[in-house]
N, C-alpha and C positions, 0 to 999 in steps of 0.2 A: 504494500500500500504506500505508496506518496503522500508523502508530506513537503513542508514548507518549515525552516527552522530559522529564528533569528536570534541574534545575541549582541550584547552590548556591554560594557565595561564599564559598571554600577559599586563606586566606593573599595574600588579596588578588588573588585571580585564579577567574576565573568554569570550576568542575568542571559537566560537564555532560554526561548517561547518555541515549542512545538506546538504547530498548530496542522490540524487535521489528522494526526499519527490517533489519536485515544479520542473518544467519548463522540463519535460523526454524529450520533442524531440529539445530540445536543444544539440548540439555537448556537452556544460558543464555547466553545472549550480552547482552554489553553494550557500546554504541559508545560507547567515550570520548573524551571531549576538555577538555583540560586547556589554556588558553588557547587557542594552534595545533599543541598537541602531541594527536594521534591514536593510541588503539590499542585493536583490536580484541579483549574478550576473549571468550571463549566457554568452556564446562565441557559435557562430555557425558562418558556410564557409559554403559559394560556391561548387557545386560540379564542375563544370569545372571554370578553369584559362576565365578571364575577357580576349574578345579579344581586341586587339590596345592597349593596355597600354604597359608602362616600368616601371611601378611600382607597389608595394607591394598596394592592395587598402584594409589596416585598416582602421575602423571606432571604434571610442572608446566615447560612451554614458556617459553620467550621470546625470541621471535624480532625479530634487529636486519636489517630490510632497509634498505639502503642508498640507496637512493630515498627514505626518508624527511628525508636530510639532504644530497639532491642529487650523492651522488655513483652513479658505475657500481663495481661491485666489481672489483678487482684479479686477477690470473691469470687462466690460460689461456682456462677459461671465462668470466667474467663473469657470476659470478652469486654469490650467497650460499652459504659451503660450512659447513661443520664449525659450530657453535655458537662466539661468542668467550668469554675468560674471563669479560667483562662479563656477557654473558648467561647462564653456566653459575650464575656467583654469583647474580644478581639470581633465575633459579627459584628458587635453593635458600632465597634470602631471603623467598618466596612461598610456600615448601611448609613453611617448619617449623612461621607460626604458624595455617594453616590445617589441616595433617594431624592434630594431636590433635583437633578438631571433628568430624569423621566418628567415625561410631559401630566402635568396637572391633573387633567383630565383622562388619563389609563387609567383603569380599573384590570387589566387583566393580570392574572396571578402571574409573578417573577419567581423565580426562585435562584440563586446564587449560591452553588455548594463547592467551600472549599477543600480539599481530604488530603491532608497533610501525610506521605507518604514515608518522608527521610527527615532528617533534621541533621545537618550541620553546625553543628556549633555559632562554626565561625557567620554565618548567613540563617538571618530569624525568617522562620515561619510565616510569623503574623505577616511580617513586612509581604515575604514573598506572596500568600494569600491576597493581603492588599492590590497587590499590582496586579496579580493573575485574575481576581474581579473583575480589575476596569477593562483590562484585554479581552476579556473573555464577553463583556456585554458589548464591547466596541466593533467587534469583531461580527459580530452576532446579527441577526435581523430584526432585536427590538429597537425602538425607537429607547433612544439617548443620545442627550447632546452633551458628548463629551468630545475627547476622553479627559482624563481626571488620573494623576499618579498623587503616589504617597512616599515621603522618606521621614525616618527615624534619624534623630540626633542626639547624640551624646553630651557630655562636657566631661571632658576628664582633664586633671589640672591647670583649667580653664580655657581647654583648646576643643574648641568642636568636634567633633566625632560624626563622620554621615553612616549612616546603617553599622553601628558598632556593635560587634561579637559580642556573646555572653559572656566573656571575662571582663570586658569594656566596659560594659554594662555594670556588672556588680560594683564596679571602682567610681562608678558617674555621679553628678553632681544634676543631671538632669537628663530626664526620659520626654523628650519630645515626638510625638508625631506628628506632620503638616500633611496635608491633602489641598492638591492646587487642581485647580482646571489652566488651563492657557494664559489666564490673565489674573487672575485671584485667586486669594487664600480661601479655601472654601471649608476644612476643616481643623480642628488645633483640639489636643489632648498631650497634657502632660503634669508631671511629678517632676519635682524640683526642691531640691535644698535651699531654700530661700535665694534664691536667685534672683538678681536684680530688676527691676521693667524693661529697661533700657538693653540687660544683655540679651531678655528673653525675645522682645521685640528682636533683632539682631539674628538670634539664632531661627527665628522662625520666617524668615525672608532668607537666610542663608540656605535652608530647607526648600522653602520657594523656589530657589534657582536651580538646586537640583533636578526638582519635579519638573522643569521645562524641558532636560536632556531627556529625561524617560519618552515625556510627551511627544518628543521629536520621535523618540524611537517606535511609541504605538501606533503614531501615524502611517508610521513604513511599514509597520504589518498592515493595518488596517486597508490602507492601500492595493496590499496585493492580495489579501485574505479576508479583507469586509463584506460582508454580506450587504445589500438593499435594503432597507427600513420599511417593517411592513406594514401595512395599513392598520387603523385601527377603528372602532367604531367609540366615537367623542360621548364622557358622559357627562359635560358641560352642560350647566344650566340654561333654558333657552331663554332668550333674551326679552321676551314675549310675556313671560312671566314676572322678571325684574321688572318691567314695564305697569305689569300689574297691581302688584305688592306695592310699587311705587305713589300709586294713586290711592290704593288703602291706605297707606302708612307714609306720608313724606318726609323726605331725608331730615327736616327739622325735627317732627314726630319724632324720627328714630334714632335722634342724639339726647333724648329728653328721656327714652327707655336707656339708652345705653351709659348713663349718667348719672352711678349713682356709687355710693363709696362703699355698702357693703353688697358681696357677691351675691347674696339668698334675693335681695329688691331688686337686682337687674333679673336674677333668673324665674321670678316671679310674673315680671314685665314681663319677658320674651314668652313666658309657657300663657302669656293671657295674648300674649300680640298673635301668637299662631292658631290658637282657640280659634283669633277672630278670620283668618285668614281662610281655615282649614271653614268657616260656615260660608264665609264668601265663594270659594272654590267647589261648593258641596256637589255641586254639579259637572266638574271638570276631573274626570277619572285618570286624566295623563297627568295633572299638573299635583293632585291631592299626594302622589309619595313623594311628589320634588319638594313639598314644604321648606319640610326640616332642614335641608343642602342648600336653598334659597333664603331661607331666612340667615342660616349663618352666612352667606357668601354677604347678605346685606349688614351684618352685623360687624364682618372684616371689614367691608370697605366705609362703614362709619365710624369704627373708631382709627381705622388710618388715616382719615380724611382729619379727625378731630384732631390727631395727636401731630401729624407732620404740618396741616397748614394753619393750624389755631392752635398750636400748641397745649391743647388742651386733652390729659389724661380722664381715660372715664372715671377716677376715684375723685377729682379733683385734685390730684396732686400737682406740686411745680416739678418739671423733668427731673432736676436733680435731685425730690425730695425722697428719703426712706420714710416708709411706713411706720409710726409707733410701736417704738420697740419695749421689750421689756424681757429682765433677763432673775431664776432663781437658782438655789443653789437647797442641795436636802429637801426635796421634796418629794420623796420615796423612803421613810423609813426601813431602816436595820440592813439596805443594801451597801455596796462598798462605797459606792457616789454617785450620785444622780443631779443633773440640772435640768432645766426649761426654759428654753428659749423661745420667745415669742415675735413674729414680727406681721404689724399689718394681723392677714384673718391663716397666719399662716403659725403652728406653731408644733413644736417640737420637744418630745419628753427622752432624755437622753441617761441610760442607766448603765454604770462601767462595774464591771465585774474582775476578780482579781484572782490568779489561781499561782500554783510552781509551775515551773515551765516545762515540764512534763506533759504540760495541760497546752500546748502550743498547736496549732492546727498542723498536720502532715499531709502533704501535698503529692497526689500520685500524676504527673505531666511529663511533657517534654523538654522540662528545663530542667537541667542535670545540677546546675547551680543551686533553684531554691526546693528545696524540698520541705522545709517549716513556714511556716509566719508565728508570730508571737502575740502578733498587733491584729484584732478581727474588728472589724468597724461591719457591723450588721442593722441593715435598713428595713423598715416593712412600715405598708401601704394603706393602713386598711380602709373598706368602702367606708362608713361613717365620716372619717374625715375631712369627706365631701358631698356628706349628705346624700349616698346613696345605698342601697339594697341590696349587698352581692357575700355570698360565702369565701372565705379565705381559702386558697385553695395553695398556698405557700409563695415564696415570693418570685417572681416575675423577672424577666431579663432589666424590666427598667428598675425594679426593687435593688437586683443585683450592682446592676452598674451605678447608682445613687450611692448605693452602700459602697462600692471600691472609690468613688470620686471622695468622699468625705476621709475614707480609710487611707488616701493616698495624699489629701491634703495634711492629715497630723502625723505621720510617719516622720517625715525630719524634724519635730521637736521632740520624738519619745527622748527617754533615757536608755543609752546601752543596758544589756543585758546584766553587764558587771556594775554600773552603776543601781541598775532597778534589775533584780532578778525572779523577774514577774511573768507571767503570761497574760494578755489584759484582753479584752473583751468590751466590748460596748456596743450599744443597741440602741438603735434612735427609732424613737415611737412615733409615728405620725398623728397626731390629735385632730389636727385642723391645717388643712391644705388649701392655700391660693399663688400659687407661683415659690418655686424654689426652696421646695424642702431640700434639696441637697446640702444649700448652701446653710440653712438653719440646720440643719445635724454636725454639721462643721461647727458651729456656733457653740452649739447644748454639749459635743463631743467634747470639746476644748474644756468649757469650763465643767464638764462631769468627772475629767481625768483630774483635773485640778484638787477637784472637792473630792476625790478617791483618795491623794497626797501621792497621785504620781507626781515626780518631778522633769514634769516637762520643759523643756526649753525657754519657750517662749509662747504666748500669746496668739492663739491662730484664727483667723476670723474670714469669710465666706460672703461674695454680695453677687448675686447675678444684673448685667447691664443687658437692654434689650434696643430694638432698631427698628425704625420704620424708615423704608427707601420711598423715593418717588420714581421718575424718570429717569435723570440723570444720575451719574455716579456721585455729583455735588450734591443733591435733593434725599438728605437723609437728616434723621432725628436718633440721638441715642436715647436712651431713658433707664436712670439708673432703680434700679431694684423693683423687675417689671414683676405683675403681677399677673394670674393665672392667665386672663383675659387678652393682657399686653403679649406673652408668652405665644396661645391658642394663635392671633389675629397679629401678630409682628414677624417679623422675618429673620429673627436672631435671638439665641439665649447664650450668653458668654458668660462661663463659672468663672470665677478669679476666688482662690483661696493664696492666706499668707500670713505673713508676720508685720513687724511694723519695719524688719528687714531687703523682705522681696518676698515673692510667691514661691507656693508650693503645690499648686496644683491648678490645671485650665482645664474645662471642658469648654468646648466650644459647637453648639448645634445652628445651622441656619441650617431657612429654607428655598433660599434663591441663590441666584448661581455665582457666588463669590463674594470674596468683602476687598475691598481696597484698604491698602494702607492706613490712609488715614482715620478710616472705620477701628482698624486693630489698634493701632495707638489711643485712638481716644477712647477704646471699651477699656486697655487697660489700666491708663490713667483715672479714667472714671469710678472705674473696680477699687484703688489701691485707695483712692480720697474718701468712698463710700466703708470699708474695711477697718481704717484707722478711727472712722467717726462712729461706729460700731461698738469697736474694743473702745474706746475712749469714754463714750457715752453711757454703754450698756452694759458690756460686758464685765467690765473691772471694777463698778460698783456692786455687783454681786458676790465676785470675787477676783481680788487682785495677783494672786500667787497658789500656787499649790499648796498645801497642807502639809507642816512639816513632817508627817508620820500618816500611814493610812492608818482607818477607820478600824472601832473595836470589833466589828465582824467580819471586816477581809482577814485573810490568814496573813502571818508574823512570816519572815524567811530569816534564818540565821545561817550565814554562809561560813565554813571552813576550806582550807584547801588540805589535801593530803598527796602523800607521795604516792603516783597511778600505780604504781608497780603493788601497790599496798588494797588496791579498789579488789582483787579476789578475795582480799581475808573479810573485805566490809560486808561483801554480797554472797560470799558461801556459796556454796555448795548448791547448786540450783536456787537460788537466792534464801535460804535457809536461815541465814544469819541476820540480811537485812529484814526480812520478813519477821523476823522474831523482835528486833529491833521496835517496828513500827505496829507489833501488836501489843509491844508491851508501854510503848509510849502514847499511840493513837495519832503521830503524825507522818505526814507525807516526806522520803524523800530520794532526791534526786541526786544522780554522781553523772556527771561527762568525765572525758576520757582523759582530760588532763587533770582530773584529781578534783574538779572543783567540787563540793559536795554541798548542797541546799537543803536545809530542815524546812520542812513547809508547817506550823499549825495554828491554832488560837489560845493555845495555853501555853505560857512562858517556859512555866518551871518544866512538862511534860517536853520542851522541846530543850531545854539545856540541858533534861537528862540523857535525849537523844544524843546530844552532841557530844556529851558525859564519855556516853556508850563508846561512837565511832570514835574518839579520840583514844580509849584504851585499847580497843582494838587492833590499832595502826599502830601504838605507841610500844616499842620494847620496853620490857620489864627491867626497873632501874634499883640497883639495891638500896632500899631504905625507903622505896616510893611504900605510902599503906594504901589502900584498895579494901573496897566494901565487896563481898562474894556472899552468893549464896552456896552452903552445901550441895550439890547434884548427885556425888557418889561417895559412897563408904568402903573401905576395904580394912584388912586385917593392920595393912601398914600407915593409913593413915586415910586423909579424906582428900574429895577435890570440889575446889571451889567455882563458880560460874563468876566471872569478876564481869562483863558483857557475853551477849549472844556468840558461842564459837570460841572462846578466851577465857581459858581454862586455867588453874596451876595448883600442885599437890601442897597439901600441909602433913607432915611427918608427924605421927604420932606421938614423937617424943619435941614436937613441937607446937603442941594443941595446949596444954595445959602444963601450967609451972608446976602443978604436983606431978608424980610419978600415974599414969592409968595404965589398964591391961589391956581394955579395950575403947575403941574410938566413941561405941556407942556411950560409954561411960559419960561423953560430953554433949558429942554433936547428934544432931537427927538431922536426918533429910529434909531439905530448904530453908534450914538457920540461917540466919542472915549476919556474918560476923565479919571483923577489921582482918588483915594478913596485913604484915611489912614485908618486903621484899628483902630477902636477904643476900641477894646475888646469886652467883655461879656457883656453883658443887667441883672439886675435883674432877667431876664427869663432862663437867660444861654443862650441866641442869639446873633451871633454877627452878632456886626453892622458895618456902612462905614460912611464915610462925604467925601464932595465933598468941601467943604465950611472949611475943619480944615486945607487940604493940604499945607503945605509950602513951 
């Protein structure tokens, strides 16, 4: 079979696209291969438009088989089950800057599956997935107006890195990804060590210029290997009907519904505006399902209308204004730390949990690097929220990725390991939703770690900026800290999380085909001003610092270091010893390989006697040390003592007692609990004990 194969020289490693070799009755497929990292992607549609929807239905894959990186998959069955987080993130990283490029108006089912074959170290997956999408739908016969590349950036000792290896990576100062079409930045996602606006701006146009070399190169496939763009049937509201609705409800009417500061009044106007709409229509069978898609499409273009030429926000805010914020701290009894953050109708219950890091999540993927996390930042959604009727059915890809954007903006203020020897956990509860719980779990995250007495670095705080365009690339409006509505009916939502340093994490979603420069610079700047006046305002009155000690019902850790060569005698004999250890004290604990050893519990004295324990254990018997033993065995020649779990030593009969006895039982019984001194070495090199030297 004939194929067509291209390649190019991508950040010093050779990208290279098989097309037509795998997957022919796919709409696109593209075989890629990214040094020895492989993966297959392919794009195929629907031949007719999905009936009953109002929306675009992409579906975007990414599938981690485990074969690609040499191993068999874990549980019962052996084989690949559930999607992992890595890959629920990395579609969603694939769908956001590719879904505004489909025409508005499709309905017909997409789907985008990427199946990651091989993995190279040196050359990432995700990335190569990223590209092998845009190829593969470019290439294809759906309508898309692209194409659209993506490059990953580094920083390592403050030198840019373009698509850097997983050793690169672990050393980085910042995980950026950009997604450009031809002329703009159309996506941004990144984690950052508090890194500067100014470098980050820099780096994310550095990325930009990359993405133009790719673009040149998909064009040259597309060229020889692009399919014809095939028709579709338009599910555009007809114009006939706007006209309609128009004369019922005119555009003043519909700024006087769409105008009101809490969401339940506008959404009460609109369910009475459609009431009236749907008696007016009663007799029109084509136009009575377009309601609901007409009236929103009327609802977007009046508060765009409002907000770009009258400047005027549906809450009555001024563009730059935040929402009435309010912020507490302990508002969940007997947990390790909990706070609430509230902003506007949007608000946020944030509960941090505190374990030994035994308790650290293990990660079964294709990253050979990380296989723990310590740090879980976990999000959930529920319907009430938002005043709606639905059963919880667990959490959702957008649950997920809210929850990694929050978990990735407080990551560079934790504490080392060796500093806070924790496993930490936190949960942000959704109470009440109008635009930007992300950035509120960021908010309640920071100050719940605080009020736990992690010792966090610094200060982290979260504002989402949003955008209304006109015509022109000059005819635009930012607005900072949009709200559900502004979000729904704008064309941009830009996360900015940070310190009072530089940021630590951007999500970036629009819905139109790119952002210009000037757009990125000023959501940033507007982000970093709205942030500081947050922590400034809100935040740091509730609570200014972490707590010098956690809480009396997180557990206590008491760390010792011992010599590794010594960690067999701690852990016995199929853990025999430690286990005897932690039965007879009641607390948890942990040994790494280089000797570090952590007491995990809630009782002081119960964990110094642990530490008691392992330190005799490991410790050689010193002559003149005394040591508390219990009796465990009796013999004719004398007895022996238990001084810890496995740490044994004989006391000589004629060492028990300062009188003269015949026999041992004359004193001792099984499980007395008496003093030995150490008396050193025997002639034999044995050491011995006295019960009868003690002083």
């Amino acid at each position: 079979m004939s194929y067509k194969s291209f390649s190019m020289e991508l950040a010093g490693r050779t990208l290279t696209v098989d097309v037509g070799r795998v997957a022919a009755q796919a709409n696109g497929a593209a075989f890629m291969h990214y040094g020895d990292t492989t993966v297959l992607s392919t794009a195929t549609a629907s031949e007719k438009p999905r009936d009953g929807i109002d929306f675009f239905p992409l579906s975007v894959e990414y599938e981690e088989k485990l074969y690609a990186v040499g191993k068999i998959p874990g549980g019962f069955t052996r084989r690949e089950g559930k999607a992992s987080e890595n890959a629920i993130l990395t579609s969603r990283v694939i769908d956001r800057p590719m879904r505004p490029l489909f025409p508005k108006d499709y309905r017909n089912d997409v789907t985008i599956n990427n199946m990651v074959m091989s993995v190279d170290p040196e050359c990432s997956p995700e990335l190569t997935a990223m590209l092998g999408s845009a190829i593969a739908v470019a290439i294809s016969d759906i309508p898309f107006d692209g194409p659209c590349a993506t490059t990953q950036v580094g920083m390592v000792n403050g030198e840019f890195v373009f698509n850097p290896n997983a050793s690169q990576n672990a050393n980085s100062d910042l995980k950026l990804t950009v997604a450009s079409t031809r002329d703009k930045v159309i996506m941004i996602e990144a984690g950052a060590n508090e890194v500067p606006e100014d470098k980050m701006i820099e780096a994310i146009y550095a990325a930009h210029a990359v993405n133009q070399q790719v673009i040149e190169f998909i064009d040259k496939i597309v060229a020889e290997c692009g399919k014809e763009k095939h028709s579709y049937t338009s599910c555009a509201i007809p114009e006939e009907l706007f006209a309609a609705i128009r004369e019922i409800v005119p555009p003043a009417e519909m700024e006087v519904v769409m105008f009101a500061e809490q969401k339940q009044v506008r959404e009460d106007r609109i369910r009475e505006l459609k009431d009236k709409l749907a008696e007016a229509f009663a007799e029109n069978e084509e136009w009575l399902p377009l309601i609901d898609e007409a009236v929103y499409q009327y609802e977007k273009k009046t508060v765009r209308k409002m907000i770009l030429k009258d400047q005027k926000r549906p809450d009555g805010r001024a563009i730059t204004q935040i929402r009435p914020l309010a912020a507490e701290v302990d508002i969940v009894p007997r947990v390790h730390g909990s706070a609430m953050f509230t902003r506007g109708q949007t608000q946020i219950c944030n509960v941090t949990t505190l374990a030994p890091l035994s308790e650290a999540q293990r990660l079964d993927g294709l990253d050979e690097f990380e296989t723990s996390k310590r740090y879980m930042h976990h999000y959930n959604f529920p319907a009430y929220s938002v005043g709606e009727t639905k059963v919880s059915r667990g959490p959702g890809r957008r649950e997920i990725g809210h929850g990694a954007l929050a978990e990735r903006a407080l990551i560079p203020v934790l504490p080392s390991e060796e500093e806070f020897p924790y496993a930490i956990r936190t949960v942000s509860e959704t109470f009440e939703s109008n635009g930007s719980t992300s950035m509120a779990s960021t908010c309640a995250s920071c100050m719940s770690l605080m009020a736990a007495g992690v010792p966090i670095k610094k200060m982290v705080a979260g504002i989402s900026c949003g955008l209304v365009t006109g015509e022109t690339d000059d005819d635009y409006i930012l607005l900072t800290d949009i709200q559900g509505l502004e979000d729904f009916f704008g064309d941009m939502d830009f996360k900015v999380t940070g310190t009072d340093a530089g940021i630590t994490a951007i999500q970036m979603d629009i819905k139109i085909h790119g952002l210009t420069r000037p757009i990125v610079e000023g959501a940033i700047a507007r982000c970093r001003e709205a942030r500081m006046f947050i922590m400034e305002t809100c935040m740091k009155p509730a609570i200014s610092e972490p707590r010098p000690e956690v809480g009396p019902y997180a557990p206590k850790i008491i760390q010792i270091q011992i010599d590794p060569a010594k960690i067999g005698e701690v852990v016995g004999q199929r853990g025999k010893t430690i286990n005897a250890i932690i039965e007879q004290t009641g607390v948890k604990i942990d040994i790494t390989d280089d000797g570090a050893v952590s007491v995990c519990g809630t009782d002081a004295e119960a964990m110094q006697k642990a530490v008691e324990l392992i330190q005799i254990i490991v410790t050689d018997f010193e002559e003149g040390q005394v040591l508390t033993g219990k009796v465990v065995s009796i013999k004719d020649f004398g007895a022996f003592l238990e001084f810890a779990p496995g740490k044994e030593a004989m006391v000589h009969i004629s060492k028990i007692s300062k009188e003269r006895i015949d026999h041992v039982e004359d004193v001792l019984t099984l499980g007395d609990v008496v003093k030995a001194v150490c008396l050193g070495k025997d002639k034999m090199g044995r050491v011995s004990f006295s019960i009868k030297d003690v002083k």
